[in-house]
N, C-alpha and C positions, 0 to 999 in steps of 0.2 A: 904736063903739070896737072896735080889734080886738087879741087876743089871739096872740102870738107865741111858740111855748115851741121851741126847738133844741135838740138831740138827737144823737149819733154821732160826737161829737171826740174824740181822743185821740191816744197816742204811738208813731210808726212810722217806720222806718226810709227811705232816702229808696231811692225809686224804686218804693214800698210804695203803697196806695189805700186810701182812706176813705170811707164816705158820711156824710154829715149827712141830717139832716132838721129840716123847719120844719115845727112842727103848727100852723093856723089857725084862730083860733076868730072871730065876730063879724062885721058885716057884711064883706058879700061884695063889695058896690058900694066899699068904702074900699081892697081890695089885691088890684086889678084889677093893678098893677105891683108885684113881689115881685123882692127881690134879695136875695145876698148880699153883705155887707161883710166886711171883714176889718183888724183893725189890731193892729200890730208894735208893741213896745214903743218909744214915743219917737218913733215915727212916726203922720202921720194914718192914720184912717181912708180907705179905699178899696173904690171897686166892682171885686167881683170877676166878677158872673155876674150879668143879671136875666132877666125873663119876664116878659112881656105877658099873659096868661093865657088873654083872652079868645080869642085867634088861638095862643098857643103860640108867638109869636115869641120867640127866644131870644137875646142881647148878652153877651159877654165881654170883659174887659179883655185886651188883648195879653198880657200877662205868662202869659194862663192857658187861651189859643185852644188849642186840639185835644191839651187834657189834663184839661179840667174841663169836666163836663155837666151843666146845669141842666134838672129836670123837674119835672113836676106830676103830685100824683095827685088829681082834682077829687072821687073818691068818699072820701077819706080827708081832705082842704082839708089834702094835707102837698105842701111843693115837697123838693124833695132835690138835694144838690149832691154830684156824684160826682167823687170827685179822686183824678185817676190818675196817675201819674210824678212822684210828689210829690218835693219839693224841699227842705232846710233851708231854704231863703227864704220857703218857703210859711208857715212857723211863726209862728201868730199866733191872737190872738181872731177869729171868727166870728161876725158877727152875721147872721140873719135882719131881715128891712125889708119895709115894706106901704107902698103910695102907692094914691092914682087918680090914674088919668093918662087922659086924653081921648084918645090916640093912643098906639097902637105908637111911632111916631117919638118922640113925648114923651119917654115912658119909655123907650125905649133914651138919648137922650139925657141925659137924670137919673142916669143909672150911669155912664156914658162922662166925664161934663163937670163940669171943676172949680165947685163949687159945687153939683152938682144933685142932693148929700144932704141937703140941705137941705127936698126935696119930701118926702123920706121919715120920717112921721110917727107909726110905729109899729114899735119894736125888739122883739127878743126880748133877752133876757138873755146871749146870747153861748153857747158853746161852744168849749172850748178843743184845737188841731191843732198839735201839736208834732211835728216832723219833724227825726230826726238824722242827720245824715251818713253 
C-alpha cells in the first residue's frame, strides 16, 4: 500500500509560481510511475506532469511544456511539481498518483493517453492552486 499526502497549493496571482510536493510513504516497487493530476470544476481529471523514477524520465501534458517541472527527491520519497507562469486556466485541484509501470514508455504513456488514469492506483487527497488574473 502506498501513502500520498500533497502539500504547497494555494492563491496567486497569474504569472506568479508555486511548488507542490508529494510526500510518499509505503512500498517503493508500487510508485515506480508518479504523476500529477489536476481537475477544474466540471471538467475531468487530467495528467499534468509524471516521472518514471527509476531513470528520472520526465512527461508533460502540452498545456504545461516548459512552464512546469517535475522532480524527485528519493532521500525525502517527495516528488515536487514546480509551476512557473501560472495561468487562471491552471486553477484547479491537484492531485499527486503512484502506479508501477514496467517501462518508462508505459508510464509516459498512462499520463499522455485517454484512459491511462485508470493505471493509477494510489491518490493523495488533493491540494488546492488557484490562480487569478
Amino acid at each position: 500500500q502506498v501513502q500520498l499526502v500533497e502539500s504547497g497549493g494555494g492563491s496567486v496571482q497569474a504569472g506568479g509560481s508555486l511548488r507542490l510536493s508529494c510526500a510518499a510513504s509505503g512500498s517503493t516497487y508500487s510508485r515506480n510511475c508518479m504523476a500529477w493530476f489536476r481537475q477544474a470544476p466540471g471538467k475531468e481529471r487530467e495528467g499534468v506532469a509524471g516521472i518514471y523514477t527509476g531513470s528520472g524520465s520526465t512527461y508533460y501534458a502540452d498545456s504545461v511544456k516548459g512552464r512546469f517541472i517535475i522532480s524527485q527527491d528519493n532521500t525525502k520519497n517527495t516528488i515536487y511539481l514546480q509551476m512557473n507562469s501560472l495561468k487562471p486556466e491552471d486553477t484547479a485541484m491537484y492531485y499527486c498518483a503512484a502506479s508501477y509501470s514496467y517501462s518508462h514508455y508505459a508510464c509516459q504513456q498512462r499520463l499522455i493517453s485517454p484512459g491511462g488514469i485508470k493505471y493509477y492506483n494510489n491518490w493523495g487527497q488533493g491540494t488546492q492552486v488557484t490562480v487569478s488574473p
